[in-house]
C-alpha positions as CSV (number, residue, x, y, z in Angstrom):
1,X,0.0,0.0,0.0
2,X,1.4,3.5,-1.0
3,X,0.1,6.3,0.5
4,X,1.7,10.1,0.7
5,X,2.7,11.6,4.4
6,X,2.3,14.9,4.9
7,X,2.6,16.0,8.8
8,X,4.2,18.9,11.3
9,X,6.3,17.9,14.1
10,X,6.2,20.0,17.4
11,X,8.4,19.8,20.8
12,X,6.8,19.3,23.6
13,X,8.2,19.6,27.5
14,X,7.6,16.7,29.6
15,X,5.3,18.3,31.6
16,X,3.6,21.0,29.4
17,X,0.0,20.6,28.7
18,X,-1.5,19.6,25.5
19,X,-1.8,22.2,23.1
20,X,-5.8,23.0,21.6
21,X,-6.8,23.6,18.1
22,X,-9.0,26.0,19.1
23,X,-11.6,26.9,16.9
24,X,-10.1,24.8,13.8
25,X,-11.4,21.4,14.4
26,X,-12.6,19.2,17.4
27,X,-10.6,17.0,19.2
28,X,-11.7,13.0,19.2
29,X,-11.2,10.7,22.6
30,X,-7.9,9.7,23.4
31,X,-6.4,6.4,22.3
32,X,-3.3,4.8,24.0
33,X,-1.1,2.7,22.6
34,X,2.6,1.2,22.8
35,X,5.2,1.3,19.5
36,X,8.3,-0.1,19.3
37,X,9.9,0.7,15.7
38,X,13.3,-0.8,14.4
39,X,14.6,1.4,12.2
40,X,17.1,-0.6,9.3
41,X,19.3,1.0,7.2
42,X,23.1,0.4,5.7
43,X,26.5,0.5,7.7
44,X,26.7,3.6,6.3
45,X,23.4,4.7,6.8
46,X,23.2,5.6,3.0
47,X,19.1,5.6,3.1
48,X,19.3,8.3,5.8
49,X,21.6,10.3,4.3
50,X,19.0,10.1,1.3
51,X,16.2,11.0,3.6
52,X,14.7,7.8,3.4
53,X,13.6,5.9,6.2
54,X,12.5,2.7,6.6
55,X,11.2,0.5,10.0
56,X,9.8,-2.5,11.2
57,X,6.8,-1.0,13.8
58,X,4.7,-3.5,16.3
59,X,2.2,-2.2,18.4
60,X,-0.8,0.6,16.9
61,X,-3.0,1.1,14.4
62,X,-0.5,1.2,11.7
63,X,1.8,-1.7,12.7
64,X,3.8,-3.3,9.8
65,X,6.8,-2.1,7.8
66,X,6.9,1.7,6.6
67,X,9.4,2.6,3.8
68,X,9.1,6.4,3.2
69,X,10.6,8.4,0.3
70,X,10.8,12.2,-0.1
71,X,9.0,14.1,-2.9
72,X,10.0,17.3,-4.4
73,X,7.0,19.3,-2.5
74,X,8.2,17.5,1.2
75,X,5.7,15.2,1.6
76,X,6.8,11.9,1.6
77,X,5.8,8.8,-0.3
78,X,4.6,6.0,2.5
79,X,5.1,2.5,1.2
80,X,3.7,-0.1,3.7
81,X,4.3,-4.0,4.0
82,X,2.2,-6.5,6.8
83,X,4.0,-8.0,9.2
84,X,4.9,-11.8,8.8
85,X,5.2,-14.1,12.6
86,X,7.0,-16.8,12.4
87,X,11.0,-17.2,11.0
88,X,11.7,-14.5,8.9
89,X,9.8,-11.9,10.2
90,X,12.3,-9.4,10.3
91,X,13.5,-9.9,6.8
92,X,12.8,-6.9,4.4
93,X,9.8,-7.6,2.2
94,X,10.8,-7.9,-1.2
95,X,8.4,-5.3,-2.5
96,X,10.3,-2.6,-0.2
97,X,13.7,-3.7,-1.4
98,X,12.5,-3.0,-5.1
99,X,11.3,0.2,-4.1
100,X,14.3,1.3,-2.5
101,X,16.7,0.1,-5.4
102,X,14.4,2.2,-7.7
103,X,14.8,4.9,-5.7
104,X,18.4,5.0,-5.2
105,X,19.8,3.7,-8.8
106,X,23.3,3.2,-9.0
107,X,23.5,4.6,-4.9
108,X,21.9,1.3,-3.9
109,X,25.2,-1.2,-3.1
110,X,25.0,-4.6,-3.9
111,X,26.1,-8.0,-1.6
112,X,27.1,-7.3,1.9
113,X,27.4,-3.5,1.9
114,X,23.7,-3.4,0.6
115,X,22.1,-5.5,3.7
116,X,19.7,-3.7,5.5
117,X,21.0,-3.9,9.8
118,X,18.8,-2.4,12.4
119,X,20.4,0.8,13.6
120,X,17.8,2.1,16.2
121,X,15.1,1.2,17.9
122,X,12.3,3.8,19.4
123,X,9.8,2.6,21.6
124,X,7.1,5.0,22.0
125,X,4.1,5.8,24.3
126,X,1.3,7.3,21.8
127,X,-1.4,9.6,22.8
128,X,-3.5,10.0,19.7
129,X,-6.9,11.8,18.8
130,X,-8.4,13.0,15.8
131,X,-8.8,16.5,15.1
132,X,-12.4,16.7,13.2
133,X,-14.4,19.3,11.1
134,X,-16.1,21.4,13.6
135,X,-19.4,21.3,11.6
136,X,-19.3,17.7,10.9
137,X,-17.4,15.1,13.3
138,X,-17.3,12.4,10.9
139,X,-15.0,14.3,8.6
140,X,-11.5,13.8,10.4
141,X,-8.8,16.4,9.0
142,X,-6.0,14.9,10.6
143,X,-4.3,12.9,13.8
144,X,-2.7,14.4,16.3
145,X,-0.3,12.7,18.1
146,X,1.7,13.0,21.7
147,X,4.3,11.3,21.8
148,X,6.7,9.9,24.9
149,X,10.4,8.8,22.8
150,X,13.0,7.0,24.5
151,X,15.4,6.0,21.9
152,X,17.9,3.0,21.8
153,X,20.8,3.1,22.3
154,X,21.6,5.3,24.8
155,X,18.3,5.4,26.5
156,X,17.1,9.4,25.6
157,X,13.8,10.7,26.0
158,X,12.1,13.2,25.1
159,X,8.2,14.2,23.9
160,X,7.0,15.8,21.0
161,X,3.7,16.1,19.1
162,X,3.1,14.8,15.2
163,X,-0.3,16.3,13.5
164,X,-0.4,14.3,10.3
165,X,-3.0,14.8,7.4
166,X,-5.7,12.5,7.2
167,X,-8.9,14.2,4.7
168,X,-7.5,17.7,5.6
169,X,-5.6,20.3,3.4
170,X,-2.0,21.9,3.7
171,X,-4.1,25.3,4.9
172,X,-5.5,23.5,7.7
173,X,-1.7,22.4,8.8
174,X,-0.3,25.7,8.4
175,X,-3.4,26.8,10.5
176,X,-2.7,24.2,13.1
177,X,0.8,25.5,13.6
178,X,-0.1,29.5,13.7
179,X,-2.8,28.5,16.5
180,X,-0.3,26.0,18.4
181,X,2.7,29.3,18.0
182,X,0.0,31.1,19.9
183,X,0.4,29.3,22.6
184,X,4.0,28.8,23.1
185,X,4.4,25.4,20.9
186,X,7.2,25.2,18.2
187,X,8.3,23.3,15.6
188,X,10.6,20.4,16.6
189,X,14.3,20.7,15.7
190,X,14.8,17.5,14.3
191,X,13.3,16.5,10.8
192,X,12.2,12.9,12.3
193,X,12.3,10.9,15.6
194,X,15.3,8.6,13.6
195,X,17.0,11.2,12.8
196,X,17.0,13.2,16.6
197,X,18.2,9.6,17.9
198,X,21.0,8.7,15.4
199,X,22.4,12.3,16.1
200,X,25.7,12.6,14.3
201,X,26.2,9.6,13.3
202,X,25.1,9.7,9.5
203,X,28.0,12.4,9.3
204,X,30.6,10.5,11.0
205,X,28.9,7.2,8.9
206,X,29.9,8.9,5.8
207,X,33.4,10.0,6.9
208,X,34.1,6.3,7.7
209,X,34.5,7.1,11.4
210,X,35.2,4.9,13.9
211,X,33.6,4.8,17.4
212,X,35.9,6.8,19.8
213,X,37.8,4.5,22.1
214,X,36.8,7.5,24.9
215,X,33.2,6.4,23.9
216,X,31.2,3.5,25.4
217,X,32.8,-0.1,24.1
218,X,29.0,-1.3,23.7
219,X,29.8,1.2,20.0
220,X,33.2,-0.5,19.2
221,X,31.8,-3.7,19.7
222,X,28.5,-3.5,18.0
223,X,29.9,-2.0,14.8
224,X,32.0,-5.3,15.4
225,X,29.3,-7.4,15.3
226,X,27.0,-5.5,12.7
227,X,29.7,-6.1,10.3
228,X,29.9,-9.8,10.9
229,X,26.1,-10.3,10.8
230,X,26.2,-8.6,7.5
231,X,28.5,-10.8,6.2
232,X,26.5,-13.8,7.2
233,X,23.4,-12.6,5.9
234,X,24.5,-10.1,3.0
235,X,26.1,-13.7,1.0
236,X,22.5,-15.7,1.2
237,X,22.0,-15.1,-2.6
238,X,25.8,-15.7,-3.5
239,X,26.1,-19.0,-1.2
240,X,22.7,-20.4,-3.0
241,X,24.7,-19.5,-6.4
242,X,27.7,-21.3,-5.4
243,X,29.7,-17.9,-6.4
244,X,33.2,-17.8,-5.8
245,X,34.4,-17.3,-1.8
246,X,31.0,-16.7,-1.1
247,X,31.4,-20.4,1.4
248,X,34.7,-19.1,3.2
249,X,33.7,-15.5,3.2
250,X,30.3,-16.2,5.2
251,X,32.1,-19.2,7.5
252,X,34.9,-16.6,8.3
253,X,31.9,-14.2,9.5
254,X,30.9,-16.7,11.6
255,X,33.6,-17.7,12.9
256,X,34.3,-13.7,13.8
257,X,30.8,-13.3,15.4
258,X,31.3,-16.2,17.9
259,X,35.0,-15.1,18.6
260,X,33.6,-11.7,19.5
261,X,30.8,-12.6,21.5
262,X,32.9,-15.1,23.6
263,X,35.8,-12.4,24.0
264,X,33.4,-9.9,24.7
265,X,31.2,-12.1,26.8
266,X,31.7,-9.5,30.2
267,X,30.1,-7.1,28.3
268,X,26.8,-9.1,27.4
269,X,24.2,-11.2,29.3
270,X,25.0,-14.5,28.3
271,X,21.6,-16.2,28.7
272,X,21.1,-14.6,25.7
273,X,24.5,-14.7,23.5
274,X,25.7,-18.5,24.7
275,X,22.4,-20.1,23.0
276,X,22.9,-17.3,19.8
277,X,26.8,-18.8,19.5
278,X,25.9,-22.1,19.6
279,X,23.0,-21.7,16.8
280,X,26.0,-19.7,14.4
281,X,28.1,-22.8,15.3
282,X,25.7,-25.0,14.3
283,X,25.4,-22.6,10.6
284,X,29.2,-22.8,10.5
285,X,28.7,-26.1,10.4
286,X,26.9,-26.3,7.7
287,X,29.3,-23.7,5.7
288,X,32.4,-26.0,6.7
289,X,31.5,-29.2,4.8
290,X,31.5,-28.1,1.4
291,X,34.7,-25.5,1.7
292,X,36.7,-28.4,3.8
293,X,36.0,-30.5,0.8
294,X,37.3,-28.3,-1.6
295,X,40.3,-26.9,0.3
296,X,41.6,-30.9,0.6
297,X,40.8,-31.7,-2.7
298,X,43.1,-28.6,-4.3
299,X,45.5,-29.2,-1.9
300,X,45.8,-33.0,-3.0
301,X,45.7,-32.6,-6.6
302,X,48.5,-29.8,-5.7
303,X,50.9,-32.1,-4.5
304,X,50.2,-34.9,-7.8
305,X,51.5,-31.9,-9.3
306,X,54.8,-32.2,-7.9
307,X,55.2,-35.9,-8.3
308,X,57.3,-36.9,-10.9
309,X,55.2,-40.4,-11.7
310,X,51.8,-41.1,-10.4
311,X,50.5,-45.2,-10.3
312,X,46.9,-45.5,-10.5
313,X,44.2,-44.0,-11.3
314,X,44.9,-41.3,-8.4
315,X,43.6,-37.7,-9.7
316,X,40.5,-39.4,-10.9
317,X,39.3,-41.0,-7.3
318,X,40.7,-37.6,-5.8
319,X,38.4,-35.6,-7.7
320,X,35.9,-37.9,-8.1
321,X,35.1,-38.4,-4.2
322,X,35.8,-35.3,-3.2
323,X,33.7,-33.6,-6.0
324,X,31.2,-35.5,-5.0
325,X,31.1,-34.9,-1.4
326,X,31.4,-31.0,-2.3
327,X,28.0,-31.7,-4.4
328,X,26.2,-33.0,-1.4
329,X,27.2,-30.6,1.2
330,X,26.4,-28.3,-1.4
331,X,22.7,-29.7,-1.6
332,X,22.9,-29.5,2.4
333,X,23.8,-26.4,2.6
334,X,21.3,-24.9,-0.1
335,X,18.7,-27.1,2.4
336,X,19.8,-25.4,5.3
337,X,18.9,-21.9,3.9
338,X,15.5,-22.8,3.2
339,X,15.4,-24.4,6.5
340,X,13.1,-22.8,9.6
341,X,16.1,-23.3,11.6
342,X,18.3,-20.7,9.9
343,X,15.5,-18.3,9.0
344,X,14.9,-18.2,13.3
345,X,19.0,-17.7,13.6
346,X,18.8,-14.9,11.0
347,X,16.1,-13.3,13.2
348,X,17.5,-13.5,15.9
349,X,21.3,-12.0,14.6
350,X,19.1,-9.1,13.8
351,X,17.4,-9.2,17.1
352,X,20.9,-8.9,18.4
353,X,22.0,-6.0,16.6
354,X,18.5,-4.2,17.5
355,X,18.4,-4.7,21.1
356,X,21.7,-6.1,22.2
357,X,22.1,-7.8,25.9
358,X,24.3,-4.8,27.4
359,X,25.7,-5.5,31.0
360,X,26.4,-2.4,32.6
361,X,30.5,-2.2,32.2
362,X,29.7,-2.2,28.3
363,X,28.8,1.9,28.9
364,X,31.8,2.6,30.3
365,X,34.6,4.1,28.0
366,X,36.0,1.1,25.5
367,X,40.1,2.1,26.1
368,X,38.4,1.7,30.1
369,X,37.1,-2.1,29.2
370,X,37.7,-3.4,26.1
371,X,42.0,-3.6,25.9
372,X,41.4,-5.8,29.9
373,X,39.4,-8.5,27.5
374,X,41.8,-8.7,24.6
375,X,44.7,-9.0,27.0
376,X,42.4,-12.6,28.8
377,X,42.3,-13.7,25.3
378,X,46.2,-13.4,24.9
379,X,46.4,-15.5,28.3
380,X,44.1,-18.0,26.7
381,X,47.0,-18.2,24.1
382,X,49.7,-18.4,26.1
383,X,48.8,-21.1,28.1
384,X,48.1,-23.2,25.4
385,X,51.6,-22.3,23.4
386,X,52.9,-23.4,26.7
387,X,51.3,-27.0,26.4
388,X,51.9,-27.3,22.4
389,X,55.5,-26.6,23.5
390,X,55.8,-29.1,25.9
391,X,54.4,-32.2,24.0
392,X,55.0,-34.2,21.0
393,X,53.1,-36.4,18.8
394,X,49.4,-36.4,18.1
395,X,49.1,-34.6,21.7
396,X,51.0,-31.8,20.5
397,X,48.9,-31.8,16.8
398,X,45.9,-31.3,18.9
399,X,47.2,-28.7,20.9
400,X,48.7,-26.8,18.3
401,X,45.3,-26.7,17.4
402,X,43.3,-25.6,20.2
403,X,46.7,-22.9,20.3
404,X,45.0,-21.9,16.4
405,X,41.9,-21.3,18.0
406,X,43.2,-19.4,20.8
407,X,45.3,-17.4,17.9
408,X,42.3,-16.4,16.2
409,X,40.4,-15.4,18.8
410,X,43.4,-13.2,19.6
411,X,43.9,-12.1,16.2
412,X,39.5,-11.3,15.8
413,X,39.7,-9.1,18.8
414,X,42.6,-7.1,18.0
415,X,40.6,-6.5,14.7
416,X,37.6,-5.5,16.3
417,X,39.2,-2.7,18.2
418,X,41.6,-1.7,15.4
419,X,39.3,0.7,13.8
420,X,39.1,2.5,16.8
421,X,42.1,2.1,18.9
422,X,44.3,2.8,15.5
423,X,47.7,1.5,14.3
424,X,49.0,-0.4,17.2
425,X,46.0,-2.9,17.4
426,X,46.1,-3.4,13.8
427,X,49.8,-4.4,13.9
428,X,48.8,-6.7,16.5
429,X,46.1,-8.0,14.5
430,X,48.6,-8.5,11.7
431,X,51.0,-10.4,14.2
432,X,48.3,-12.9,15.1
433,X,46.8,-13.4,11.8
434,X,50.6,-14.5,11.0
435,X,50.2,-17.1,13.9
436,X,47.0,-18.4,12.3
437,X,48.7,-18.3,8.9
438,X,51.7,-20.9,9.7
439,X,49.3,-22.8,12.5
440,X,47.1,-23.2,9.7
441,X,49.5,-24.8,7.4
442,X,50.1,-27.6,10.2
443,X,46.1,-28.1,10.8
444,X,45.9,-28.4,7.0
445,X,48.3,-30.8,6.5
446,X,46.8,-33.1,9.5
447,X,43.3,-33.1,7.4
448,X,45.2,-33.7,4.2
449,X,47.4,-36.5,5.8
450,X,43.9,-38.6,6.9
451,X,42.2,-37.4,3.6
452,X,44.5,-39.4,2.0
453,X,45.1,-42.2,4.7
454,X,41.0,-42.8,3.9
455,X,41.7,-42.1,0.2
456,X,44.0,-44.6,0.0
457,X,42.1,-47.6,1.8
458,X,38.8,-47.1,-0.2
459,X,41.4,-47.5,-3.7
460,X,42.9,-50.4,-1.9
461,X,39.2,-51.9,-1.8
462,X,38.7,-51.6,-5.6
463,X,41.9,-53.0,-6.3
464,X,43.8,-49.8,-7.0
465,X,47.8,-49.3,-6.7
466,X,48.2,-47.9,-3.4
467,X,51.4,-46.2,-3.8
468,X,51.4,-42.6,-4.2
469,X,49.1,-42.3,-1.5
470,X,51.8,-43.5,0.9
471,X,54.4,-41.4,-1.1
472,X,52.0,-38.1,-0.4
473,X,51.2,-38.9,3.2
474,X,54.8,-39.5,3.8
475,X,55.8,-36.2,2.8
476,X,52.4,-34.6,4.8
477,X,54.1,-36.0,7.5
478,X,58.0,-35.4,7.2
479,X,57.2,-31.7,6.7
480,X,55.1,-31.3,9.1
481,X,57.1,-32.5,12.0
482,X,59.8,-30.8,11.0
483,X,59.6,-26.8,9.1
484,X,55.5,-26.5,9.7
485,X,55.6,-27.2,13.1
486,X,58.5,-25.3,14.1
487,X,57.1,-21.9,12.2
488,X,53.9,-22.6,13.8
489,X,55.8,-22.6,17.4
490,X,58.3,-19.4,16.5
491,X,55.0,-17.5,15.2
492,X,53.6,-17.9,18.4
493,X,56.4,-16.9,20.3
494,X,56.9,-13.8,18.2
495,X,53.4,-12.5,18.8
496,X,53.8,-13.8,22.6
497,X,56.4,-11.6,22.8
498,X,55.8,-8.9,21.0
499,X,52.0,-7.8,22.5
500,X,52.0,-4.8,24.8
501,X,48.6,-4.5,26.4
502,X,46.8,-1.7,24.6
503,X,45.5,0.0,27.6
């Protein structure tokens, strides 16, 4: 349903009285009621900066999804949308998303910069009446509305009054507002409710700038998070398309989001995050099979490369089986998508991003709060370099592991504060991601080595030479026990030694 907006917005003190009409119309009864709107837009808050707004409202007489569009003569275009229950039901109808590509052309991004994140959320308690034609009460003019604001984040408040056409004229508006000036009631400073509770943030938005660190570290961390969720949720169409890194691109987000939201876990209420990680696990999952399968199968066919004679029919069964387990965790995946499951874990990212579970510590300052948790994740680290160190043999695979892990949760949360703390966490970040580089090379090797142990039994069972699957796990093996694992080890050391707390 389209419909065109045209409405005044007063301010209003907490405690001043209501402001009459006077003689223009008559006022209707009174009719309360609750809102609470979830205002979406870009990182980069590229629709606000357009003057478009769009929400998700529950509660009222007009509860659904409201895209509005200026017009020359500033009105605005209304473009409404029911609300869905169920999975899904904070996903952008399609009809909205078409409108707002047509309205922004070759502004609108595509992929991940283009999703649509929830960047505040109003609730509101609503006062509204109709103001009628004195000589005919049936015949309502417009609605006039007092409304009680608090705005989220941040928790601000304030009240102001909308008067909104309904069957009245622009006359009757201007009237309106020459009758309320009478009586001490002004226009409101702020062009909408969205834009009074984003303050400056589309400017600094389209500056690229970062929360401060002398801000709260709820900012640094949500714009943390808000970019991971978008790179979950902004590759749906590419991962259903098998397109090119979409798979490692959205498993990498994931594997960011739960970092941060274990690193960051004093900040948030886990009752709340712990279920949410485990449901993103549970997606990564799902991403891992069909990226594992081709990541083993390069890496194998890589190595035939290098061999100067091959016995058997090896390339064919390696690309053969693992082709074809690429094709069903594709078919998996594409099942998991369409799935209630995932539709529920989109909602509830978005839920997340809308509403987060603050503690209390997550107001105070981020270079207060946020350098004490990165320093417990280096400690994670440590202590398990200390027992990959100190063993050998599959006990030492396995912790060099678990020491990856650790590395990447160090390397995720340097990266989250980098934008804001500035060059030193970044060349920290870049330190760790160094660890997780040459750590990576010894993880790889272990799933290539049993790839081709497994490999090598099922050619053994058709009746297959045997051979260069021994030749290839043999060298797996050599070089990782003796240059893989030791760069692994020294990389660790070297970032061990090298990180200086931040705060």
């Amino acid at each position: 349903m389209k419909q065109v907006e045209t409405e005044l917005k007063f301010a209003l003190g907490r405690q001043d009285p209501l402001p009459s009409p006077g003689d223009l119309a008559r006022t209707g009864p009174v009719r309360a009621h609750a809102l609470r709107a979830v205002y979406l837009d870009t990182r980069d808050l590229l629709l606000v900066r357009h003057r478009i707004t769009l929400r998700r409202r529950e509660g009222g007489t007009d509860a659904g999804w409201h895209l509005k569009l200026p017009r020359p003569d500033g009105s605005r275009l209304e473009v409404h949308a029911p609300l869905v229950d169920g999975p899904g039901r904070t996903r952008v109808p399609a009809e909205l998303v078409a409108e707002l590509r047509s309205a922004l052309g070759h502004a609108w991004p595509e992929g991940v910069l283009g999703v649509l994140l929830p960047v505040a959320v109003l609730r509101t308690v609503r006062l509204q009446l109709d103001l009628t034609d004195p000589e005919d009460p049936g015949h309502v003019l417009a609605e006039m509305c007092d409304d009680a604001v608090t705005a989220l984040p941040g928790g601000e408040s304030w009240r102001e009054l909308e008067v909104e056409l309904v069957d009245g004229d622009v006359a009757f508006l201007d009237a309106v507002a020459e009758v309320f000036a009478r009586q001490g009631v002004r226009p409101a400073t702020s062009p909408s409710k969205l834009a009074r509770a984003l303050g400056d943030r589309p400017e600094r938005a389209a500056r690229g700038e970062a929360p401060s660190p002398e801000g709260p570290a709820a900012d640094v961390v949500h714009t943390y998070l808000a970019e991971q969720v978008a790179g979950i949720l902004g590759r749906e169409d590419d991962l259903r398309a098998d397109a090119p890194d979409a798979v490692h691109k959205a498993r990498v987000a994931t594997r960011r989001l739960r970092s941060a939201l274990r690193t960051f876990r004093r900040l948030l209420h886990r009752d709340v995050t712990d279920p949410l990680r485990e449901e993103v696990r549970w997606f990564a999952g799902a991403l891992g099979a069909p990226r594992d399968a081709e990541v083993v199968r390069d890496r194998i066919l890589t190595a035939l490369e290098a061999q100067d004679e091959v016995v058997g029919p090896v390339r064919e069964r390696v690309r053969t089986s693992l082709d074809e387990r690429h094709t069903r965790a594709r078919a998996e995946l594409v099942g998991v998508l369409d799935s209630e499951r995932y539709r529920e874990l989109a909602d509830r990212l978005v839920e997340l991003l809308a509403e987060p579970p603050w503690r209390g510590r997550a107001h105070r300052p981020a270079d207060a709060v946020l350098p004490t948790q990165v320093a417990r994740a280096v400690d994670r680290a440590s202590a398990t370099a200390a027992l990959a160190s100190a063993s050998t043999g599959a006990e030492q695979l396995h912790q060099l592991h678990e020491a990856r892990k650790r590395a990447k949760a160090v390397r995720y949360a340097y990266e989250a504060l980098a934008p804001s703390f500035g060059a030193r966490a970044a060349e920290a970040a870049a330190r760790w991601e160094r660890v997780t580089e040459e750590l990576g090379q010894v993880q790889d090797s272990v799933v290539a080595e049993a790839e081709l142990t497994s490999l090598a039994r099922a050619a053994e069972e058709a009746g297959e030479p045997t051979f260069t699957y021994g030749v290839l796990v043999g060298r797996e093996t050599a070089t990782r026990s003796g240059e893989r694992i030791a760069g692994g080890l020294h990389a660790l050391a070297e970032a061990l030694d090298a990180d200086v707390p931040l705060g």
